[in-house]
C-alpha positions in Angstrom: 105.7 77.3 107.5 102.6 75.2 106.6 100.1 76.8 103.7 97.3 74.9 102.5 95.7 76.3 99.6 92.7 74.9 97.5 92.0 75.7 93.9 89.4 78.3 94.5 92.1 80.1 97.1 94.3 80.7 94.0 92.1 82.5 91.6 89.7 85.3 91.8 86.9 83.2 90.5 84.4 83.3 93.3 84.6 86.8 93.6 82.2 88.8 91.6 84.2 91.5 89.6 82.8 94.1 91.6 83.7 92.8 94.7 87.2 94.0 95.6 88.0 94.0 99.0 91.8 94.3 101.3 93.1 91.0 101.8 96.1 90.7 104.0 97.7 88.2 106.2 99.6 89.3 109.3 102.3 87.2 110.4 103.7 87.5 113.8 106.7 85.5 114.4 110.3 85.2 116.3 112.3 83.8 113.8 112.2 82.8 109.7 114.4 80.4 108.2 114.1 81.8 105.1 112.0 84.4 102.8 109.2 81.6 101.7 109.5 83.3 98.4 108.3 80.7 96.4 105.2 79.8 98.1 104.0 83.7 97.5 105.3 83.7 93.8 103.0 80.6 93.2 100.2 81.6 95.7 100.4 85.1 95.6 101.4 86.1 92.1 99.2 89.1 91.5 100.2 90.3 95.1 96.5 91.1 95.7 96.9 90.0 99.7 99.5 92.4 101.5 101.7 90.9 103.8 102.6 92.4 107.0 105.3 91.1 109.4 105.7 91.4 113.5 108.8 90.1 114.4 109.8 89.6 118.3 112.6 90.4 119.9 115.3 92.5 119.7 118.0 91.6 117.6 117.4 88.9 115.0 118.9 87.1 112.6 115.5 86.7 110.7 115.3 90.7 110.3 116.0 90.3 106.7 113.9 87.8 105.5 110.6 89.0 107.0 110.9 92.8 105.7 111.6 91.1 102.1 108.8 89.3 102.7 106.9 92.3 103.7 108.1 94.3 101.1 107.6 91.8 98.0 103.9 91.9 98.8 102.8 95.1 99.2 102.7 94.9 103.0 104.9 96.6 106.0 107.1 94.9 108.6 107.8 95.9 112.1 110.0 95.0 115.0 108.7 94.8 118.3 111.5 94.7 121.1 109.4 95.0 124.4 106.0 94.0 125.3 104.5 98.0 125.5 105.8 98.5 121.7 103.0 95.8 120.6 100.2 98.3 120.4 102.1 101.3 118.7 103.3 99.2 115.9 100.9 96.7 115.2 98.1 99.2 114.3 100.5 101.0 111.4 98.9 98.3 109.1 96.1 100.3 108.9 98.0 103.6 107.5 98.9 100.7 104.7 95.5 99.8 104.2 94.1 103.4 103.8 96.1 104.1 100.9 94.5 104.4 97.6 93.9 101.9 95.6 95.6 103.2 92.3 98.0 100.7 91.6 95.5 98.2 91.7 92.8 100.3 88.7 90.1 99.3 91.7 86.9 101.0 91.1 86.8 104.5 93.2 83.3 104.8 95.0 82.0 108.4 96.3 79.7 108.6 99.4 77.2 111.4 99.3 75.0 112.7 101.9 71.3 111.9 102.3 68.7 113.6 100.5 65.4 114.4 101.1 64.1 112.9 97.7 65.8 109.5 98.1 63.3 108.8 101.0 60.5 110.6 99.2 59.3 112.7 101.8 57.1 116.0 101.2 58.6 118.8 102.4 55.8 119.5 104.9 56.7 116.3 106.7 59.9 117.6 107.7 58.4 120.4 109.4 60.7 122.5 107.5 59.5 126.1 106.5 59.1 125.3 102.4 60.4 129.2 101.9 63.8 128.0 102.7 64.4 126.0 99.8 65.9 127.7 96.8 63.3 127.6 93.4 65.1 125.3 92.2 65.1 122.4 94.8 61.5 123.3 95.6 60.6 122.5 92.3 62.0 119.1 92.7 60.5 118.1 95.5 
């Protein structure tokens, strides 16, 4: 395995703080000679890019080394034995990627709906009977 890395790869720097996102690299391969442990320790230290493993074929020798490798990175590694398996296992990654963020202390966002005020519309616009509205929200308006 081949990784080139620059200096700006290795650091969070040219990331504003608020700009968190899921990094992952998929790696879909037949055979590992080894766990390539020490490239993530020095490339991957924070384990802030999940790792997630395909290997072909049915029995391999290499089963052990790409689950660690899945494992010690936060990812998920799969076997795929036949060509109609690809699909069904490929796309678990994104049950991995849905999970919460809590380990990571990642800011938690919360989507509302729309609201009439935010485009500053009169309520006579809308066509909308203005009796409808509670006191309250009319008063708002």
């Amino acid at each position: 395995m081949t990784v080139t890395v620059t200096d700006d790869q290795k650091t969070d720097e040219n990331f504003p703080s608020n700009h968190k996102c899921n990094r992952m690299i998929m790696i879909i391969t037949d055979s590992a000679p080894g766990s390539y442990e020490h490239l993530f320790k020095e490339f991957n230290p924070q384990k802030n890019v999940r790792v997630f493993t395909y290997l072909l074929g049915q029995h391999s020798s290499a089963e052990e080394y790409v689950q660690e490798l899945a494992c010690l990175n936060r990812g998920y590694a799969v076997n795929i034995a036949t060509l109609a398996d690809v699909k069904e296992n490929v796309l678990k990654y994104l049950d991995i990627i849905a999970r919460s963020n809590a380990l990571q202390d990642d800011a938690y966002f919360t989507w509302t709906g729309v609201t009439v005020r935010q485009f500053n519309l009169k309520v006579s616009t809308l066509f909308i009977d203005e009796k409808s509205f509670a006191p309250m929200y009319y008063s708002n308006i």
